[in-house]
Residue, then its C-alpha position, 0 to 999 in steps of 0.5 A: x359794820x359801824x353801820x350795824x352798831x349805829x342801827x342797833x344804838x338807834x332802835x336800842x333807844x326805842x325799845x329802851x323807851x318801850x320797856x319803861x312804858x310797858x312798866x309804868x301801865x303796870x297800875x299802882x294797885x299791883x305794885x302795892x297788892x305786891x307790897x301787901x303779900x310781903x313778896x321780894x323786890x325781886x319776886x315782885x318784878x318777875x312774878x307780877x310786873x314783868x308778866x304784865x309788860x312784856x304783855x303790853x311791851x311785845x307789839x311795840x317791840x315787834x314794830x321796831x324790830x321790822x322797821x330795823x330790817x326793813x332799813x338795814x338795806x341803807x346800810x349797803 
């Protein structure tokens, strides 16, 4: 078990690292075209950036997920 929570810590890092990636393409001008509309903080990330990386997030998120099971049998 403290394999799995050594794994999972591992690959938590990189998608952590995705995440932020997936958020700093989102351009600027999108950023402040939110500000311009007076939408939220909050209306702001779930209506214009969080749409935009988890589109450029997924890939990303899908390699790391495979390349996890595929090192799980080390674990045995």
């Amino acid at each position: 078990t403290l394999g799995i929570l050594v794994l999972g810590v591992h690959y938590a890092t990189y998608m952590g690292e995705a995440y932020r990636a997936g958020i700093d393409a989102v351009p600027k001008g999108q950023w402040e075209a939110a500000r311009a509309l007076s939408l939220s903080p909050g209306r702001t990330w779930g209506a214009v950036v969080l749409p935009q990386a988890v589109r450029n997030v997924l890939p990303a998120l899908g390699n790391y997920a495979i390349a996890m099971f595929k090192e799980t049998p080390y674990l045995a």
